[in-house]
C-alpha positions in Angstrom: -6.4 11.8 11.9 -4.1 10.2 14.4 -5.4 8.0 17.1 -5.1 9.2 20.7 -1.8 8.1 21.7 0.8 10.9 20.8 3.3 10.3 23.1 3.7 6.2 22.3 3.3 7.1 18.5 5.8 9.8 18.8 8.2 6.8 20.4 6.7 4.1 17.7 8.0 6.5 14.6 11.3 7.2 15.9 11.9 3.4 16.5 10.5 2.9 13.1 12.7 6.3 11.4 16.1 4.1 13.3 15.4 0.7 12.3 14.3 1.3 8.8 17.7 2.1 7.7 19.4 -0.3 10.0 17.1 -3.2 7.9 17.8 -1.7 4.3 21.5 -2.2 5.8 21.0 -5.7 6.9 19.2 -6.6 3.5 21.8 -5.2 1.5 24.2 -8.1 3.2 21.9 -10.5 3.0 19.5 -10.1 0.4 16.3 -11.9 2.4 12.8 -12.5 0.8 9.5 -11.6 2.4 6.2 -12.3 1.7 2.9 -9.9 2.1 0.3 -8.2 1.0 -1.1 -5.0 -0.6 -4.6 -3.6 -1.6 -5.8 -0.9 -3.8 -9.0 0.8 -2.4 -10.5 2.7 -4.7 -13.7 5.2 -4.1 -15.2 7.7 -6.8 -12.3 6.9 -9.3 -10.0 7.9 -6.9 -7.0 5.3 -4.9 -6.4 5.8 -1.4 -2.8 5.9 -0.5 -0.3 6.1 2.6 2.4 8.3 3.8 4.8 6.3 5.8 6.6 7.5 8.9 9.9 5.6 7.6 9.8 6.0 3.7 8.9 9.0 1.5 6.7 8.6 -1.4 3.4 6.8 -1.7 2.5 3.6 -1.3 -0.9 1.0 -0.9 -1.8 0.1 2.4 0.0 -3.5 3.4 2.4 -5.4 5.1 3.9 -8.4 5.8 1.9 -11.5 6.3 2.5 -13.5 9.9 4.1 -17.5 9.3 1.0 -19.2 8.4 -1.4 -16.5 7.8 -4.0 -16.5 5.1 -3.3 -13.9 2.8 -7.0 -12.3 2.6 -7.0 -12.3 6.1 -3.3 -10.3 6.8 -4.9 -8.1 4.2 -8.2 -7.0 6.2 -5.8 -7.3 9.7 -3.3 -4.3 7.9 -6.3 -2.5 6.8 -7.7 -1.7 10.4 -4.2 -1.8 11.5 -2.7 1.0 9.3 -6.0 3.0 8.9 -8.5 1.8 10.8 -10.9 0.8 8.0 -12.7 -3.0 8.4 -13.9 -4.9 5.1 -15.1 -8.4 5.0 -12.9 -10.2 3.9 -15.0 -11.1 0.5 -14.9 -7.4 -0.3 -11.0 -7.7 -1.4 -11.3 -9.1 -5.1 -7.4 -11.1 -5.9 -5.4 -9.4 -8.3 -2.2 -10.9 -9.8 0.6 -12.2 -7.0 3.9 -9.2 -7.9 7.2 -10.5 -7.4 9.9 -8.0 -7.2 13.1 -6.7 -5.4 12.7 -3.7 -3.7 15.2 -2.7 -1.6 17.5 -5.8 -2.2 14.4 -7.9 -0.8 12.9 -10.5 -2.9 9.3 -9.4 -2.3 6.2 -12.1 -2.9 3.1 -9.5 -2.4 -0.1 -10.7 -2.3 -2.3 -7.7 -4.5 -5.8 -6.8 -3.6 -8.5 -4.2 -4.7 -11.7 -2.9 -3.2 -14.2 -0.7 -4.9 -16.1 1.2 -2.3 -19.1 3.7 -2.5 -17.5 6.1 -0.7 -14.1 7.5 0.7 -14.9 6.0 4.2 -13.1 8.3 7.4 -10.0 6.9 8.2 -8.1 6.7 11.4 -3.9 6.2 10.2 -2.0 4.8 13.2 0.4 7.5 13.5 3.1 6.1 13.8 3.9 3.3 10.7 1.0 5.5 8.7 1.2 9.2 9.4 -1.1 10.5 6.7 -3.8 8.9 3.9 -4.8 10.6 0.8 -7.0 10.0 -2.3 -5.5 10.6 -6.1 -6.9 9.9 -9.4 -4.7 7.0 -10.9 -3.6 9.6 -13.6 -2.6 11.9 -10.9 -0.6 9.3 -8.9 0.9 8.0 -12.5 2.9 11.5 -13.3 5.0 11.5 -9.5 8.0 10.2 -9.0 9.3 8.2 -6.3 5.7 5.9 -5.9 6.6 2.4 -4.1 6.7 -0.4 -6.7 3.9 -2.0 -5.4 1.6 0.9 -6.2 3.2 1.7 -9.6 2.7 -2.0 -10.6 -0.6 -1.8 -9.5 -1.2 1.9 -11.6 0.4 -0.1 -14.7 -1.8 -2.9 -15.0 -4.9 -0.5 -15.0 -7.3 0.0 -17.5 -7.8 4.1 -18.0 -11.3 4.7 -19.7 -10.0 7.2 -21.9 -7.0 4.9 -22.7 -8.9 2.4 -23.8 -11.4 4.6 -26.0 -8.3 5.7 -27.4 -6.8 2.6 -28.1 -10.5 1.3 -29.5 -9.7 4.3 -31.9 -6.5 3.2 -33.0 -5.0 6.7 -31.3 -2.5 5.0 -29.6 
């Protein structure tokens, strides 16, 4: 559910629907890097991803880290930021550092994962996060259009059933 500010979300997502492609256009001249973060929360099996007001498909929650910022920290600040959940910062266990080119940026993202007990109840901003959802990483694995990010994060998962099959010699 959106936080109570419709009218200043409303002018946030427009700002963000404008600029988005006026960025892509600047980084196709100039090809930039950035650096930031990502992180997996799974609950019951199941991955919690975002709906962006700017991009379609899925993606993890994240962002881009602040000059100077610890990258655990940026982490747990994007997490209440986007969706309005707080960890401790222990709770976010390091995963592998992806390096990639999305959208002619050279991207340096910092990956995290949390296991929690429970889905918590999330708050998305509203306007850079308009909607949060929970998929089985099977699920998730079958739709197109996922942001690279997430699908490097689906391929370097361990299914169960995957791995009993390839115990088996099935695969």
């Amino acid at each position: 559910m959106a936080r109570a500010r419709p009218l200043a979300n409303l002018l946030r997502r427009l700002v963000y629907r404008a600029g988005f492609p006026l960025a892509r256009a600047w980084w196709w001249l100039t090809r930039p890097s950035a650096t930031g973060v990502a992180v997996a929360i799974v609950a019951k099996g199941q991955v919690l991803v975002v709906h962006q007001s700017f991009r379609k498909g899925l993606g993890l929650v994240g962002g881009g880290l602040r000059p100077g910022e610890d990258p655990r920290a940026g982490m747990v600040r994007e997490l209440a930021e986007e969706v309005g959940l707080v960890l401790p910062p222990d709770r976010l266990r390091v995963l592998p550092v992806q390096e990639l080119v999305h959208e002619r940026r050279s991207l340096r993202v910092h990956l995290f994962e949390a296991e929690l007990p429970e889905q918590p109840a999330l708050s998305p901003d509203g306007a850079e996060v308009v909607a949060v959802s929970w998929h089985q990483p099977a699920e998730l694995r079958a739709q197109p259009g996922l942001h690279p990010v997430l699908r490097g994060w689906l391929d370097s998962r361990t299914e169960p059933e995957l791995a009993a099959r390839d115990d088996a010699g099935q695969c």
